[in-house]
N, C-alpha and C positions, 0 to 999 in steps of 0.2 A: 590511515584510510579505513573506512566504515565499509562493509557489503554484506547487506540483510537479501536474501535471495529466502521467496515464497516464505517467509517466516509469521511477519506483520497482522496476519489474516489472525492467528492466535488470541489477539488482542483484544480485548474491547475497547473500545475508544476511548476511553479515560485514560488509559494503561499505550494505548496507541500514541497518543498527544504524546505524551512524557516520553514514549522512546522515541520515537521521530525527533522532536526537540533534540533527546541526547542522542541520538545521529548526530544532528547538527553540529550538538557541543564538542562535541571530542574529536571528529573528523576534519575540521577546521578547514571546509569545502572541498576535501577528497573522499565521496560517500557516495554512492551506489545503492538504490532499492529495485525490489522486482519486487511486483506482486499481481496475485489474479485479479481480474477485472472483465468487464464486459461493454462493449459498443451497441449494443441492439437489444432487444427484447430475446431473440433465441439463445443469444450467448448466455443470458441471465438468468434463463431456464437451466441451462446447462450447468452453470455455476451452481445453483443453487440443489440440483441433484449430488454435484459433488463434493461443497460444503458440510460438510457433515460437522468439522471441526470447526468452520470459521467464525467466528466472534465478531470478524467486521468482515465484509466483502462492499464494495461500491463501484459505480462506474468510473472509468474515464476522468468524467470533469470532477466527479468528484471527490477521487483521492488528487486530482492538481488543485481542485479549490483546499482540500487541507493543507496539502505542501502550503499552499502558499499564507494560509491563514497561521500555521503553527511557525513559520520562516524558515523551513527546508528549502534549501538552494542547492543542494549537491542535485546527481544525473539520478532517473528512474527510468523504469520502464514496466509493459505489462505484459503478463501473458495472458491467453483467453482460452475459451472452451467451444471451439466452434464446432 
């Protein structure tokens, strides 16, 4: 079993692809992500005052349009900055 909790955001997307992938790879559909995200325009504000470190931060649809573009199939979830 894989569980990357608030890590990912580190990442820049080139570097994100390949560890999400190797999530995939080695967890063999027992894998867990959590990462920050936002729904609306205020949450994104908010994010983005407290990003200080992040390398990637996206919405919603679009950390599920990567899961599913890279073929991350394990559980996720997000947290926000409301």
């Amino acid at each position: 079993m894989v569980i990357s909790l608030a890590t990912l955001h580190n990442l820049k997307v080139y570097d994100l692809k390949k560890a999400i992938q190797e999530i995939e790879r080695v967890s063999k559909g027992k894998s867990y992500i959590m990462v920050e995200s936002f729904r609306n325009e205020r949450e994104e504000v908010n994010m983005l005052y407290w990003q200080l470190t992040c390398a990637s931060y996206y919405s919603t649809e679009e950390w599920e349009w990567l899961y599913k573009e890279w073929g991350y199939k394990g559980d996720y979830s997000f947290i926000f900055f409301e």
